[in-house]
C-alpha positions as CSV (number, residue, x, y, z in Angstrom):
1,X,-16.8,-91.7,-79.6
2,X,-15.5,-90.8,-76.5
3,X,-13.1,-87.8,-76.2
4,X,-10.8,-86.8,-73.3
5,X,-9.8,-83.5,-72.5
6,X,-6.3,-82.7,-71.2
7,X,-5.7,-79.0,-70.9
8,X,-9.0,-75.9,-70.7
9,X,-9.6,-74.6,-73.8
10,X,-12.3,-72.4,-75.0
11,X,-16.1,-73.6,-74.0
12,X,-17.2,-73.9,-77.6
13,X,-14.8,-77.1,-77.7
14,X,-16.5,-78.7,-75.5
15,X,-20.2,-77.8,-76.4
16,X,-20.0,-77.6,-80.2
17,X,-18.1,-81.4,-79.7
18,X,-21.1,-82.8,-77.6
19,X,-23.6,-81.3,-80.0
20,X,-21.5,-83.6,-82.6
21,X,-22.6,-86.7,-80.8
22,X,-19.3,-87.2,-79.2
23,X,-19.0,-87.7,-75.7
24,X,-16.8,-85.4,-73.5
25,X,-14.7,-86.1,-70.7
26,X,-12.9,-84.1,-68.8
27,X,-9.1,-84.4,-66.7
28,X,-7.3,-81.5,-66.2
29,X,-5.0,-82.9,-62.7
30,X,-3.9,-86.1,-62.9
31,X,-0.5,-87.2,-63.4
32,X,0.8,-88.7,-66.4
33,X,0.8,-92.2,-65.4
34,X,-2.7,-91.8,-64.2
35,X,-4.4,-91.4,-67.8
36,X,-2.5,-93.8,-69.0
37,X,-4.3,-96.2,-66.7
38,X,-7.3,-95.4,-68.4
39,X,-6.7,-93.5,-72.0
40,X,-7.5,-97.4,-73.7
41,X,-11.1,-96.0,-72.8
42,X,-10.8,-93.1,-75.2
43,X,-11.3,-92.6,-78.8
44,X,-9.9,-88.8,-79.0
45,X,-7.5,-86.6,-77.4
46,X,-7.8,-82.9,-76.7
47,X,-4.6,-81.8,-75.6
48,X,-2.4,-78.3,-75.8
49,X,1.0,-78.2,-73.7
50,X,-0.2,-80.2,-70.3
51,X,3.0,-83.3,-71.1
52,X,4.3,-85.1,-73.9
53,X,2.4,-87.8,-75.7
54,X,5.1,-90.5,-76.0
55,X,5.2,-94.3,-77.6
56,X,5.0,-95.8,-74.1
57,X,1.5,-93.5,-73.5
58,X,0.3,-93.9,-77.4
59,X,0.9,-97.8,-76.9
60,X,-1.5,-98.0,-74.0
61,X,-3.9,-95.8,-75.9
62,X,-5.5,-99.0,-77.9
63,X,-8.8,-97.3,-79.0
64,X,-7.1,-94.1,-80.3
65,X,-8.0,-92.8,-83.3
66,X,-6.9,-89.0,-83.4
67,X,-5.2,-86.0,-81.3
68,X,-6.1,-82.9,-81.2
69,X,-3.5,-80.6,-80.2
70,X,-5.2,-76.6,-79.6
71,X,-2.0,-75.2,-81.3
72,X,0.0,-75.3,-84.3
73,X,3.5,-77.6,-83.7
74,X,3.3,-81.3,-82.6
75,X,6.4,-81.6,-81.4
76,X,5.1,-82.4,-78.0
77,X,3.8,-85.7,-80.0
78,X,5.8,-88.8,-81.4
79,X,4.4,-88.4,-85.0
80,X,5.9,-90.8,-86.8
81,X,4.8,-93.8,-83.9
82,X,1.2,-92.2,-83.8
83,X,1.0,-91.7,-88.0
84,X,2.2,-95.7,-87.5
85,X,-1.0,-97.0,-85.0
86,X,-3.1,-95.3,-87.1
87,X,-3.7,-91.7,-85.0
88,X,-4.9,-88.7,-86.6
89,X,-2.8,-86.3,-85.9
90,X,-4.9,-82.4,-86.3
91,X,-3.3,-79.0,-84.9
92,X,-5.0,-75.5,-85.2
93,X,-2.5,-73.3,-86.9
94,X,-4.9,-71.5,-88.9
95,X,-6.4,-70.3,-85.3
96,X,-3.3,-68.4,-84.1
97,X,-1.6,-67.3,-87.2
98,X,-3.0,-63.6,-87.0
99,X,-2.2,-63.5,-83.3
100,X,1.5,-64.1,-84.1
101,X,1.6,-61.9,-86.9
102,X,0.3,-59.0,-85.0
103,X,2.9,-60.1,-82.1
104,X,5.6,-60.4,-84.0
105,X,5.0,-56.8,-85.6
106,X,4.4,-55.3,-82.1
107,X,7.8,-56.5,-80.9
108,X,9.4,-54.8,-84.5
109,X,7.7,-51.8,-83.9
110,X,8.6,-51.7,-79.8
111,X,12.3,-52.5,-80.7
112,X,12.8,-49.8,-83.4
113,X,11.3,-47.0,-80.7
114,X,12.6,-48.0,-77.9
115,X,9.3,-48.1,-76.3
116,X,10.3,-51.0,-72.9
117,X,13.2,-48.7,-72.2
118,X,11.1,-45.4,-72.6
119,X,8.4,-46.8,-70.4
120,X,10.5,-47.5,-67.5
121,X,12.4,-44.2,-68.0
122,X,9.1,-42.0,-68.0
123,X,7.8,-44.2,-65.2
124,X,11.2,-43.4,-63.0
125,X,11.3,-39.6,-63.8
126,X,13.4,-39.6,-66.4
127,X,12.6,-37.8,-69.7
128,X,15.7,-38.6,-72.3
129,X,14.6,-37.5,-76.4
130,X,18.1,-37.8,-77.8
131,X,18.9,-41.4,-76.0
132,X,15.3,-42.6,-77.2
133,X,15.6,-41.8,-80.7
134,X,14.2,-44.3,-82.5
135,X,14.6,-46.3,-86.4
136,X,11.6,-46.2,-89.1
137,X,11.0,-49.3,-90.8
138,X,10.7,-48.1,-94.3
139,X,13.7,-49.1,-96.5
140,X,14.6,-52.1,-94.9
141,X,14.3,-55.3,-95.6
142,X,12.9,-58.5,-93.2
143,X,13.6,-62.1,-93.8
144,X,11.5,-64.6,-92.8
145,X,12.4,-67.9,-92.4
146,X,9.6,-70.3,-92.6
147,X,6.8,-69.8,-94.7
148,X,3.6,-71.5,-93.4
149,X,0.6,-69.9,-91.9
150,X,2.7,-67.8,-89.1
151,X,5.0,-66.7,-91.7
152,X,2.5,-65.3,-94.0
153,X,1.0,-63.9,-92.0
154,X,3.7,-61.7,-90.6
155,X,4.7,-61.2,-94.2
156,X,0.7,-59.4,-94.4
157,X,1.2,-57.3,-91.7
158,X,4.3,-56.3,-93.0
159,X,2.4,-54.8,-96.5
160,X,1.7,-51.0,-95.0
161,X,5.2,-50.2,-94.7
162,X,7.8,-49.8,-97.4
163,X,9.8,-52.6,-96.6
164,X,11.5,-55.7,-98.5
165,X,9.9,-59.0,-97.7
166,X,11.8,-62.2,-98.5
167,X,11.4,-65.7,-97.2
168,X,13.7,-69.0,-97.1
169,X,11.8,-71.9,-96.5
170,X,12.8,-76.0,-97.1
171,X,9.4,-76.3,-99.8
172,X,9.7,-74.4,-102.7
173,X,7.8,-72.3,-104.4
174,X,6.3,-70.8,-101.4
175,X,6.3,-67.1,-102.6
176,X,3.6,-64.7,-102.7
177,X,2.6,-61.4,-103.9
178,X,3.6,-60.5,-100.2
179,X,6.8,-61.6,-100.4
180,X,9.8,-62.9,-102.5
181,X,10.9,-66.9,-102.3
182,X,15.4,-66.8,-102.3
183,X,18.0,-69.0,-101.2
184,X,19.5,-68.8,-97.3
185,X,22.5,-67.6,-98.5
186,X,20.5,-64.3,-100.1
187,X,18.5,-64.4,-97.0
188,X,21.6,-63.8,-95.3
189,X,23.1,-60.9,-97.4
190,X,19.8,-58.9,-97.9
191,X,18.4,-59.0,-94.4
192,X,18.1,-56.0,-92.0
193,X,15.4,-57.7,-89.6
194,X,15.4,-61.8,-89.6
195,X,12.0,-63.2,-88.3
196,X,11.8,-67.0,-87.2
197,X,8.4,-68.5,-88.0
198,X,9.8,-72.6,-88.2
199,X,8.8,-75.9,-86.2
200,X,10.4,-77.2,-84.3
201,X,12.6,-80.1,-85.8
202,X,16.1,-81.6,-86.3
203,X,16.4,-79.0,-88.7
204,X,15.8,-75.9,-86.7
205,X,17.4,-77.1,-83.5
206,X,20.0,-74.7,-82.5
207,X,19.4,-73.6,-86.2
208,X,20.7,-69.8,-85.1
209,X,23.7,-70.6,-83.7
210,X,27.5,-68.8,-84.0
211,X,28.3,-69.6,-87.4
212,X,24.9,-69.1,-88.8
213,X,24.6,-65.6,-87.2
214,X,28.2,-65.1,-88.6
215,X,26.7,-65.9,-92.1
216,X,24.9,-62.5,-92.4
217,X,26.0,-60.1,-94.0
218,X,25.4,-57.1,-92.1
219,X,24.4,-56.7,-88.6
220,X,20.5,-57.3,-88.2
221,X,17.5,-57.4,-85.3
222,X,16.3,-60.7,-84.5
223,X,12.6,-61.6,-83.8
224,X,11.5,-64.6,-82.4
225,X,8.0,-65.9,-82.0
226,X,8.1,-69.4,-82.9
227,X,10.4,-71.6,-80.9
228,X,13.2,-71.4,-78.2
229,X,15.4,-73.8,-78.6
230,X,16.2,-73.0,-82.6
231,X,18.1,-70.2,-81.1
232,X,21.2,-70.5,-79.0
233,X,20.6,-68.6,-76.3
234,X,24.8,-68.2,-75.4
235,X,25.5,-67.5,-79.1
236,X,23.0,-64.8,-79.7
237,X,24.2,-63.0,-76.4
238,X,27.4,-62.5,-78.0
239,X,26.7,-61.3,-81.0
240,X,24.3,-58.8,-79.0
241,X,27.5,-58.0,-77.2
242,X,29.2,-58.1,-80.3
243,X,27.0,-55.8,-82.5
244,X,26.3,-58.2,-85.0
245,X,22.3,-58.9,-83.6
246,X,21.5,-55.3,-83.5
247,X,18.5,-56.1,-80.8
248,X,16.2,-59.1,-80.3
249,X,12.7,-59.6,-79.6
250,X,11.9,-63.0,-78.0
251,X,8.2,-64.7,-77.4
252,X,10.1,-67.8,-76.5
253,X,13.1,-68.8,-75.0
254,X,15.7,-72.1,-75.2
255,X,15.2,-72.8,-71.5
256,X,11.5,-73.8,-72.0
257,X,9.9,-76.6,-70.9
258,X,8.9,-79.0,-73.4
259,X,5.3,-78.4,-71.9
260,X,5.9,-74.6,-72.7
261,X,3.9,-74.1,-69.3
262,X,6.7,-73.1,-67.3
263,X,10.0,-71.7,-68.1
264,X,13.3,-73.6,-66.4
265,X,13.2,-76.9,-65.5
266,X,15.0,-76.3,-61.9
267,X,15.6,-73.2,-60.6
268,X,18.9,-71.8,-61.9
269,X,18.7,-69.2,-63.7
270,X,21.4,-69.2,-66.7
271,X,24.1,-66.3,-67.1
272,X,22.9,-65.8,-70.9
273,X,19.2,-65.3,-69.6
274,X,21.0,-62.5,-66.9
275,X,22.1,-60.9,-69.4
276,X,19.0,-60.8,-71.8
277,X,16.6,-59.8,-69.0
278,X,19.2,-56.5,-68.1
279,X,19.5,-55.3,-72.1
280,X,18.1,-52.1,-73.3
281,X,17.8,-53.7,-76.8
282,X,15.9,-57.0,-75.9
283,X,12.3,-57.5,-75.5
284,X,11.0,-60.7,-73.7
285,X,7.1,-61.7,-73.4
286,X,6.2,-65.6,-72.2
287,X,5.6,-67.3,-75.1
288,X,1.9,-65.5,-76.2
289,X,2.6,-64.2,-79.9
290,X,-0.9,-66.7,-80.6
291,X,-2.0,-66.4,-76.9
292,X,-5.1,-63.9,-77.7
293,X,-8.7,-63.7,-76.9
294,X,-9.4,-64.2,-80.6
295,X,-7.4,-67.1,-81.0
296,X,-8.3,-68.6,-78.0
297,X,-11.4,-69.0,-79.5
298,X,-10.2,-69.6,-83.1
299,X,-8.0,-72.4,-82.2
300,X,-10.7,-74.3,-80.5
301,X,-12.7,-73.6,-83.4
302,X,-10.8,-75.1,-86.3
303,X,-10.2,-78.4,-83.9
304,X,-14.0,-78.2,-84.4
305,X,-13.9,-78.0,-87.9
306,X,-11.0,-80.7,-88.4
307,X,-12.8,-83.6,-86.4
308,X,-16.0,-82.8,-87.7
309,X,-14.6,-83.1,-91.3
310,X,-12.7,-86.6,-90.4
311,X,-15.0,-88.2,-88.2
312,X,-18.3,-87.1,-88.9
């Protein structure tokens, strides 16, 4: 079976693959158009963010038999036409789930103490105790919403401090001795910090928007580390302005590219990303809550593991 590669990953993809019998080739520059002139040739995909794999590209893809995306969402994939011709579809969430856990914590912790705005105070001569005071964690309580492997494992992380864990998620019975299963609506009343850990679908499109931030009962922190475009960018800029989000910590952001490789499609910069890029209370990274030297290696691992177990 022959394999192409689309995006660099981890060596061990490529050698532990070969060792498997398959063979390996490689395209990391050409254009879209260009390997769908010759993907009929291939057997397997090895792709992570590099374009969108579309009906048009899986129709000329005659000989495909699975796609393995070095992440955990699919969303850059037409499932549904690709389930249809018969493609495999295997991702690698199991690879990056601690990496976003840890993330996601980092960001909690940063938030709470003020460390971003500390930083650059130190770093300009400025040495302000009082304005830098910072929250504890213990007594509150974080909702997560979307219980999978990202959510869980945030919810782990979240076990050495004296917090309340609940979740919300669409399957039920999802609960865990690390955290307690309730409705959204209970979600909404209980929750101090609300953690997104959800793919991206119809369902969590624009998901945090006015009316659902509105739906909380008291004001809370925001943490994002799964995807940009369930959040309203201009929404969540005025409750910050409003009080109602108490302070946000972003991994990713609406304006991505579906490719997640760069971050505006054209150059203008929106006025709601002005604003989050000059607040004190918001903390940005580039979309790298799973982006570790651990994971790295991880997520190329269990696409490993997943072909080998299919196809060998």
């Amino acid at each position: 079976m022959k394999i192409l590669h689309l995006d660099t990953n981890h060596p061990l993809l490529l050698k532990q693959l070969q060792e498997l019998g398959f063979e390996n080739h490689e395209d990391y520059t050409s254009t879209k158009s260009e390997i769908e002139a010759k993907i009929n040739e291939y057997d397997g995909i090895i792709i992570r963010s590099r374009f969108t794999i579309d009906k048009q590209f899986l129709d000329k893809a005659t000989n495909l038999k699975f796609i393995g995306r070095v992440g955990a969402g699919l969303e850059n994939i037409d499932c549904e036409y690709a389930e249809k011709k018969g493609v495999t579809l295997i991702s690698a969430p199991e690879g990056n789930r601690n990496a976003v856990g840890e993330h996601t914590l980092g960001m909690l912790l940063s938030l709470f103490n003020k460390l971003n705005k500390a930083d650059k105070e130190v770093r300009e001569g400025k040495w302000l105790r009082e304005e830098n005071r910072g929250l504890e964690l213990d007594g509150k309580t974080v909702g997560i919403i979307g219980y999978g492997n990202m959510g869980k494992a945030f919810a782990k992380k979240l076990r050495g401090f004296d917090v309340e864990v609940i979740c919300y998620d669409i399957k039920p019975d999802v609960g865990d001795e690390n955290t307690q299963q309730v409705s959204l609506e209970e979600l909404q009343k209980r929750t101090d910090i609300l953690s997104l850990h959800t793919p991206q679908t119809e369902l969590t499109m624009k998901m945090v928007n006015s009316d659902f931030i509105n739906g909380f009962l008291k004001p809370f922190w925001l943490l994002n580390t799964a995807r940009g475009k369930s959040v309203v960018t201009k929404d969540l800029v005025e409750a910050l302005q409003s009080g109602k989000v108490l302070g946000a910590g972003l991994d990713v952001l609406e304006y991505e590219k579906k490719s997640f490789e760069n971050l505006f499609s054209d150059q203008e910069m929106p006025e709601a990303f002005k604003y989050l890029i000059n607040a004190e209370n918001v903390l940005l990274s580039p979309h790298v809550a799973g982006w570790t030297i651990e994971s790295k290696e991880k997520l190329a691992q269990t696409i490993v593991d997943k072909i080998k177990e299919k196809f060998c």
